[in-house]
N, C-alpha and C positions, 0 to 999 in steps of 0.2 A: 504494500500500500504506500502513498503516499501522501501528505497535506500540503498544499502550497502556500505562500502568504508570510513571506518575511518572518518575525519574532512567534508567527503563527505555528510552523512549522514543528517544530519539537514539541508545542502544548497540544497541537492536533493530532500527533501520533501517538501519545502519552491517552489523549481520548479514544482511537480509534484502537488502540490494545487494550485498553480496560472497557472497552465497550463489547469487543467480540471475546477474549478471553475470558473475560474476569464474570460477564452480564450473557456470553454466549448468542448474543446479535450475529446476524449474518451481515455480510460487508453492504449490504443495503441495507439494511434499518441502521447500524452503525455508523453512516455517513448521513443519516435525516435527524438524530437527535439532535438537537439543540446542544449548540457549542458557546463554550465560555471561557475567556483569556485574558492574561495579566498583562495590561500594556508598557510602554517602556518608562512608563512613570509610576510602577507598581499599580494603578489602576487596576478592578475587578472589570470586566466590561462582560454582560452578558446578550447573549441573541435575544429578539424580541420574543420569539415563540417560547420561553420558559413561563413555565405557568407562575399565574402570581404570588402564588403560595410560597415557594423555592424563593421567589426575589424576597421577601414580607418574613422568613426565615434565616435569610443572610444578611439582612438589616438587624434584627432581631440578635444576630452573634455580634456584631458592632460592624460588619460589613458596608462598604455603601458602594455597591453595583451602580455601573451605569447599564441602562438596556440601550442597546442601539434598534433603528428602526428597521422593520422586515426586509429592507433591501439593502441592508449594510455590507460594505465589502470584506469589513473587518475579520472574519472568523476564515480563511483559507476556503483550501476549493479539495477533495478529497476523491482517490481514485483508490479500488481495491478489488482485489481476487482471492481468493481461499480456494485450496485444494482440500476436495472433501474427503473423508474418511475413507478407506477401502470396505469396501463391505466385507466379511467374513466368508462368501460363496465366492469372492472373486480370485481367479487365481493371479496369482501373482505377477506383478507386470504388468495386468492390460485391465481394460475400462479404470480409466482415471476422469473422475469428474471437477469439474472448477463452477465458482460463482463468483458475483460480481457485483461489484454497486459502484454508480456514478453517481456525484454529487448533485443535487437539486436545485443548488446553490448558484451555477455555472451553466451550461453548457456540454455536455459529452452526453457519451451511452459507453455499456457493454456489451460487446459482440462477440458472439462464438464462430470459433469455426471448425 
């Protein structure tokens, strides 16, 4: 996988592994949660689509998020594939499956071939 997006970049892959490891998301739902990043002035900044509840709970810790608005550029652009599991029927070597997610945020698809 990758995140694009300058200071983005290592915060968006840090989400994008705890989001398919840690939470077990496939590299498309993975890439549509809602992202949130520290700018280069320690700033919390979060995407608009986090529900209100999560912002009114990081306020609440002594937090002060900024939300930026639905078409902000600020959170990177995210591209990903996983290689799925081998089944236990499969012999060894052959049918290898992969999936994919492109970000919603941008521009792209995933395409098999």
């Amino acid at each position: 996988f990758g995140v694009m997006g300058a200071n983005m970049q290592a915060q968006g892959h840090v989400q994008m592994t705890l989001r398919m490891v840690a939470e077990g998301l496939n590299p498309q739902a993975a890439s549509d949660v809602p992202r949130w990043r520290v700018n280069d002035v320690g700033e919390l900044i979060m995407e608009a689509e986090w529900p209100e509840s999560v912002i009114r709970e990081l306020e609440a810790m002594g937090h002060t998020p900024r939300v930026e608005p639905r078409d902000s550029l600020e959170f990177g652009s995210a591209q990903l594939i996983a290689r799925l599991p081998q089944q236990p029927d499969t012999e060894p070597g052959k049918t290898v499956a992969y999936i994919g997610g492109s970000d919603t945020r941008r521009d792209g698809q995933v395409i098999g071939y």
